[in-house]
VEXTOR-282380 format. One record per residue: residue in one letter; x, y, z of N, C-alpha, C, CB in turn. Coordinates in pm, whole numbers, padded with zeros to 5 digits, always signed. Glycine has a CB too. Layout:
REM VEXTOR-282380
AXYZXYZXYZXYZ...
This chain:
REM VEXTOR-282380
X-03618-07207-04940-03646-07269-04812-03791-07244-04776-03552-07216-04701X-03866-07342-04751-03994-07342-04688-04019-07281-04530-04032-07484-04692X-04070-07196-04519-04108-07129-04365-04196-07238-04307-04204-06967-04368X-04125-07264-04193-04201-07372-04105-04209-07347-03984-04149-07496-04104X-04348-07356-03894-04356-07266-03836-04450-07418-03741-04411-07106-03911X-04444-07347-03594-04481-07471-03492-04622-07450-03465-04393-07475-03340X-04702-07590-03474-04850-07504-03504-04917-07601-03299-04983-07594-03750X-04808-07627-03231-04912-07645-03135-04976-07528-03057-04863-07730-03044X-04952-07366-03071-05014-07316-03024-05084-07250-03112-04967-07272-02948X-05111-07265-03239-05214-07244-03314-05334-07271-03319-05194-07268-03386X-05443-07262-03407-05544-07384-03421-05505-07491-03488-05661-07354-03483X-05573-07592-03469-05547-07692-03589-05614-07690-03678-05549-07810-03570X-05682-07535-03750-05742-07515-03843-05590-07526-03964-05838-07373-03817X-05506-07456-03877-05393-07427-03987-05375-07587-04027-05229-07337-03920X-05344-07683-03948-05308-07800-03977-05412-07883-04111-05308-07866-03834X-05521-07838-04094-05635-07949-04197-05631-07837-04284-05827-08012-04137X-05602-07734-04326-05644-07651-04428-05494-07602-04483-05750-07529-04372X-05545-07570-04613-05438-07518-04736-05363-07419-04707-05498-07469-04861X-05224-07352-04655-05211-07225-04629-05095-07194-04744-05176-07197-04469X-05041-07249-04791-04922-07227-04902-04972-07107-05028-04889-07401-04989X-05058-07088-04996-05077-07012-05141-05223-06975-05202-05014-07107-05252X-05285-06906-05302-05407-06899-05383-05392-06976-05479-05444-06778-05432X-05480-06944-05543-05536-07045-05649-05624-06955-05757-05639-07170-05569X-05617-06955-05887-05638-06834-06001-05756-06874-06056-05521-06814-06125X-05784-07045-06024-05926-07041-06082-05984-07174-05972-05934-07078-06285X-06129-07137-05963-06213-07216-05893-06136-07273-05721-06247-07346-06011X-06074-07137-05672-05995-07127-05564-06068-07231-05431-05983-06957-05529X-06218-07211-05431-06288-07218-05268-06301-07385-05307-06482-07104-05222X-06274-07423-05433-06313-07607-05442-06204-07618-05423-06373-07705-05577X-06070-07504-05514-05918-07586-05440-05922-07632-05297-05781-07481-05433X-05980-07488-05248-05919-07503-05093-06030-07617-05049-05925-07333-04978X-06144-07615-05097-06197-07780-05019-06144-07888-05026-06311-07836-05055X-06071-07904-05154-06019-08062-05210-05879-08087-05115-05970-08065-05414X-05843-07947-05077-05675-07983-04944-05756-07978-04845-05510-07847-04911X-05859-07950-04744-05865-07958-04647-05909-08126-04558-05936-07850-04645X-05794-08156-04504-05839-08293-04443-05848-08248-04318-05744-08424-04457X-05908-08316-04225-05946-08299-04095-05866-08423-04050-06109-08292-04065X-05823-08375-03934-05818-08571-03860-05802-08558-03733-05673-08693-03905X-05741-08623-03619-05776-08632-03476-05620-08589-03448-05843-08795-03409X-05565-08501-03381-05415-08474-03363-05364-08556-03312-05374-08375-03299X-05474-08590-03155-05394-08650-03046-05369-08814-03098-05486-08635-02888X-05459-08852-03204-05450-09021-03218-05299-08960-03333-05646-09144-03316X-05270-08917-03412-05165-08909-03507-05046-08880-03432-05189-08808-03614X-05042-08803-03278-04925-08803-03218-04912-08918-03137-04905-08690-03149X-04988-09001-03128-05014-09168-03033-04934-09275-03148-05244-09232-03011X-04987-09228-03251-04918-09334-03394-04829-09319-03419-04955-09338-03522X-04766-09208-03412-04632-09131-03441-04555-09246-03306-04639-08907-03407X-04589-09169-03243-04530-09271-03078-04533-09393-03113-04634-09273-02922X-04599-09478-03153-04630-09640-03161-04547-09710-03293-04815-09667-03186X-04553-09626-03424-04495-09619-03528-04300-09668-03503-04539-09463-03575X-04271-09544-03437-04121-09517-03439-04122-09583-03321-04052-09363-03446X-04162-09630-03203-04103-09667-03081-04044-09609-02993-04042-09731-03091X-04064-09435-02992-03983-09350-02941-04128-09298-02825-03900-09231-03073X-04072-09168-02774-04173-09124-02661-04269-09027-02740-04095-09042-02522X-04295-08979-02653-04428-08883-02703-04384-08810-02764-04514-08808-02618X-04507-08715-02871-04483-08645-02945-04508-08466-02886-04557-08703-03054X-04382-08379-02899-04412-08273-02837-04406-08147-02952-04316-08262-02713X-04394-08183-03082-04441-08101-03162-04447-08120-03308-04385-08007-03137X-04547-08062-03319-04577-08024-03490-04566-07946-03564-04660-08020-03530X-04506-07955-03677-04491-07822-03751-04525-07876-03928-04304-07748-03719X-04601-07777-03976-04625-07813-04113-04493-07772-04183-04757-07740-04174X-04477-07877-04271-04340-07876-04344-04372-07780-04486-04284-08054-04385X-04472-07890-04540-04485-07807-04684-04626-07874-04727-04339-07839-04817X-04694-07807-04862-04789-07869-04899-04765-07862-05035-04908-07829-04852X-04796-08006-05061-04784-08024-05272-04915-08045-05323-04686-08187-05350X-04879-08115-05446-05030-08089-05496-05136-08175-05471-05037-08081-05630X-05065-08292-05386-05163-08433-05353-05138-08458-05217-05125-08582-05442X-05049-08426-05115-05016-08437-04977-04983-08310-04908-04908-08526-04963X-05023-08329-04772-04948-08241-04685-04830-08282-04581-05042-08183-04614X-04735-08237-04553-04634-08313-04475-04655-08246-04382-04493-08328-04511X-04598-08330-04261-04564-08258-04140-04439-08295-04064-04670-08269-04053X-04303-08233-03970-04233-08262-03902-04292-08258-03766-04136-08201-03929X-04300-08398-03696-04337-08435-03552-04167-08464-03507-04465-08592-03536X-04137-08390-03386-04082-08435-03293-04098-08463-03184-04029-08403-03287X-04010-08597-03159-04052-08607-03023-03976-08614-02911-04117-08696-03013X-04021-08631-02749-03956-08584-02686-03777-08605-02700-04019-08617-02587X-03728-08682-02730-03580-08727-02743-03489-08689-02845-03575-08856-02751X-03610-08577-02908-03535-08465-03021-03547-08569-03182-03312-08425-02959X-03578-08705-03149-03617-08787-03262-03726-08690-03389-03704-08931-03182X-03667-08723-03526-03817-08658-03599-03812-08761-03694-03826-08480-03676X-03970-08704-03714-04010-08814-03823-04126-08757-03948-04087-08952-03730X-04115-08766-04010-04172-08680-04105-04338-08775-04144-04043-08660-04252X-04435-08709-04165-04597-08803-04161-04680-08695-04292-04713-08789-03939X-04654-08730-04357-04750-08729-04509-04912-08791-04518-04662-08834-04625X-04975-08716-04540-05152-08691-04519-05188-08653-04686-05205-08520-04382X-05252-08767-04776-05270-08701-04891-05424-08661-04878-05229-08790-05019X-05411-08558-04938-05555-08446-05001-05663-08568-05049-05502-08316-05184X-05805-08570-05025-05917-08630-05022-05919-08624-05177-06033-08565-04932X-05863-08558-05257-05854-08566-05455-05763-08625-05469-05831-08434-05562X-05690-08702-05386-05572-08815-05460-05651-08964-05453-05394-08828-05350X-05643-09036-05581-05727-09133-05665-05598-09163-05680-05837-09101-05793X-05701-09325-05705-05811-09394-05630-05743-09444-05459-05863-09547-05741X-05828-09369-05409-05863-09392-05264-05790-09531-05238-06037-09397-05234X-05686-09484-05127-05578-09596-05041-05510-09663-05122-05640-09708-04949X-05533-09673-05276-05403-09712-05333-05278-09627-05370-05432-09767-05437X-05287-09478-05331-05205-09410-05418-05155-09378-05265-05262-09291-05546X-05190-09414-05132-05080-09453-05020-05016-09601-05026-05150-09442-04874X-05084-09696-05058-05041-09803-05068-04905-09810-05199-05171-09886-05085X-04953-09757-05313-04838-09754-05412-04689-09643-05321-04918-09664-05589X-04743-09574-05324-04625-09504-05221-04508-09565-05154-04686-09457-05108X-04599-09640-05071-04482-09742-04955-04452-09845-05037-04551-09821-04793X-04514-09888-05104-04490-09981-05169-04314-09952-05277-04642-09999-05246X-04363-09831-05341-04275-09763-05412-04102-09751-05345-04349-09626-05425X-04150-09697-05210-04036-09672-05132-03953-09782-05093-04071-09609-05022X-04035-09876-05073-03967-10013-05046-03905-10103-05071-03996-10061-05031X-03937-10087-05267-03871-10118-05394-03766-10006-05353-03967-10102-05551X-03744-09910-05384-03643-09877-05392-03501-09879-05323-03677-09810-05405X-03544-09881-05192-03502-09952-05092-03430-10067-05104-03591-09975-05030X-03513-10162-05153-03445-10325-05171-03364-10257-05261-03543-10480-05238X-03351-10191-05350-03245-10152-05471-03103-10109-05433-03300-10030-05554X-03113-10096-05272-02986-09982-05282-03005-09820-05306-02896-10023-05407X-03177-09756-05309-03134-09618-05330-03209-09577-05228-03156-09545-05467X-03147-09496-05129-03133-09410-05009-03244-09334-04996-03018-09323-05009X-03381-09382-04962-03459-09356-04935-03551-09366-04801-03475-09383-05011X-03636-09273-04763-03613-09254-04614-03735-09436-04626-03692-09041-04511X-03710-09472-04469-03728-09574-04399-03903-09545-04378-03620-09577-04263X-04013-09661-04427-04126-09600-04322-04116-09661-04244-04261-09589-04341X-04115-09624-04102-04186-09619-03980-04338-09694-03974-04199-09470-03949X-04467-09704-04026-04556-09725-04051-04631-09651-04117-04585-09754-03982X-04797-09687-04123-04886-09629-04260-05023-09675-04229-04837-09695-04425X-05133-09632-04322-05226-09672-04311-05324-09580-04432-05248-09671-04166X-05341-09674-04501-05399-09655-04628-05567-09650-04675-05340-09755-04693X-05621-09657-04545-05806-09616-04507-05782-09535-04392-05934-09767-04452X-05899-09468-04440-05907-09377-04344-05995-09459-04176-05999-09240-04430X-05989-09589-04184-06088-09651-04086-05951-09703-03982-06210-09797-04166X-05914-09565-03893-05829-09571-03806-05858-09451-03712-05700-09578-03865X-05802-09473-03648-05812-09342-03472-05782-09205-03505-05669-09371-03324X-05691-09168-03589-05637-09083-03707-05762-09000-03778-05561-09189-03825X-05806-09122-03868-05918-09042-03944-05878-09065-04083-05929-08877-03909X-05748-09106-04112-05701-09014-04262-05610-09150-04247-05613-08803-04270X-05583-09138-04399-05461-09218-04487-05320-09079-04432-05513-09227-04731X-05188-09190-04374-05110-09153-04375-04984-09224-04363-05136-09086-04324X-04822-09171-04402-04705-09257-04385-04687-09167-04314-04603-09308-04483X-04553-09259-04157-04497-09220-04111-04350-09252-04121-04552-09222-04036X-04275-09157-04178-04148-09170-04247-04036-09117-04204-04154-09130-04356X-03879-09218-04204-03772-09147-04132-03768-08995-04234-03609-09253-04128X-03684-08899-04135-03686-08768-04200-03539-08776-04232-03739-08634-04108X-03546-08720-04339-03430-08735-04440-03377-08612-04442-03464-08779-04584X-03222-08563-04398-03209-08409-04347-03096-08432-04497-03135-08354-04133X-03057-08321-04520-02960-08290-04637-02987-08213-04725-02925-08382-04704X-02970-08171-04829-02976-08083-04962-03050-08179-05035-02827-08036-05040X-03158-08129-05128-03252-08192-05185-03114-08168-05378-03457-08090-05151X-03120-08281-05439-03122-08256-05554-03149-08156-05667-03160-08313-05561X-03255-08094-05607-03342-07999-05702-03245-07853-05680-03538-07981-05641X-03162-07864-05534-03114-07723-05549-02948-07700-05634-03108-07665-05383X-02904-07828-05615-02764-07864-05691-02764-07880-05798-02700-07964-05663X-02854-07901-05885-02859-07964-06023-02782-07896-06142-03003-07971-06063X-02873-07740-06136-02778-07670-06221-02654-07652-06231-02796-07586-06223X-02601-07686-06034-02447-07614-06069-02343-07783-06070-02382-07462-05893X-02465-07840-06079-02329-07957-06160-02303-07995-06283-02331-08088-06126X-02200-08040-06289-02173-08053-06446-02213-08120-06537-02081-08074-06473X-02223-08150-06688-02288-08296-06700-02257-08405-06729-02358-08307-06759X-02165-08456-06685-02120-08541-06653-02217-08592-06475-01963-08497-06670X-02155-08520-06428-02226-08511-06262-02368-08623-06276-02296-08303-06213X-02425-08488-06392-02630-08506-06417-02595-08630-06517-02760-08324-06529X-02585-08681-06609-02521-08837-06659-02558-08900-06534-02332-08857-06698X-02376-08881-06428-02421-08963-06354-02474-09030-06233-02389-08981-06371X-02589-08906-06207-02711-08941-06129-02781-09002-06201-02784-08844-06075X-02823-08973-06310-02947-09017-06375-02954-09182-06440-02968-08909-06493X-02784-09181-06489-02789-09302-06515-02792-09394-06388-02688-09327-06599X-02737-09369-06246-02770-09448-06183-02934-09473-06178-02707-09420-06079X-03001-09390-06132-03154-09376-06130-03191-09531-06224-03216-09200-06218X-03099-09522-06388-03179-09595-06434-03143-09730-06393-03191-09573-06561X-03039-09787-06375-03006-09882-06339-03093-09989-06261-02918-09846-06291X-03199-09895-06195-03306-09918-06069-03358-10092-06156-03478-09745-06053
C-alpha cells in the first residue's frame, strides 16, 4: 500500500518534486527530470470544470512512477478523481498524453473496464502549466496483488481475454 498523505497544508514543493525514493546514480538530474511545477489553484478549477462537480477541497499525492505523477483530488461532495501529470522526460512532448487517452478510449470502446477521462490537455499552453488527464478513480484491488494466488487457469483466463482486445 502506498502512504498517501494530504498535501494542502504542506508546501507545494512536495507536490512538483520527487518524494518516493533515491536514486543510485546521477540522483540530482533524476530529481530534476520529476520535478514539474504548475499552478494548484488553475488544476483544482479544471478538476471542477472537467467532472462538473464543486470545488476541489483536497489533494493528496497518490504515487509516483517512472514517467507520471498522480494525484487524488476530492471534492467537496466526497466525489474523487484521480489527475496524472507526466515528468518533463516523457517523449515526445504531448503525444505520450495524447496516446494515453487515446489508449484508454480504445479500450473502452472494447468492453475493458477502464477508468472514464473526465478531460486532458496535452500542451502545456493552459492555466495549469503542464500536460495532464483528469480521470474517474478506479477503487478495487489492482491485479498485480492477486496474481500469484490465482490459479492458472484463472491467469489463462485474464490474459486471454486481454488478447481478444
Amino acid at each position: 500500500m502506498i502512504s498517501c498523505r494530504p498535501v494542502d497544508s504542506k508546501p507545494n514543493v512536495d507536490l512538483f518534486s520527487y518524494t518516493s525514493g533515491r536514486f543510485l546514480y546521477n540522483e540530482e538530474i533524476r530529481f530534476r527530470e520529476r520535478y514539474v511545477e504548475f499552478d494548484v489553484a488553475a488544476l483544482k478549477e479544471a478538476v471542477s470544470k472537467h467532472t462538473g462537480r464543486g470545488r476541489v477541497v483536497n489533494i493528496t499525492k497518490l504515487s509516483e512512477g517512472g514517467f507520471n505523477r498522480v494525484f487524488l483530488l476530492t471534492l467537496e461532495d466526497d466525489f474523487q478523481a484521480i489527475v496524472k501529470i507526466p515528468y518533463n522526460l516523457s517523449v515526445p512532448k504531448k503525444y505520450a498524453t495524447a496516446s494515453e487517452v487515446a489508449t484508454l478510449a480504445f479500450l473502452r470502446s472494447k468492453g475493458v473496464p477502464v477508468p472514464e477521462i473526465y478531460g486532458w490537455s496535452a500542451t502545456t499552453d493552459n492555466a495549469v502549466g503542464v500536460e495532464y488527464i483528469v480521470m474517474e478513480f478506479a477503487s478495487g484491488i489492482g491485479l498485480d496483488t492477486k496474481w500469484f494466488e490465482m490459479t492458472k487457469q484463472q491467469q489463462r483466463n485474464v490474459t486471454t481475454k486481454e488478447l481478444l482486445i
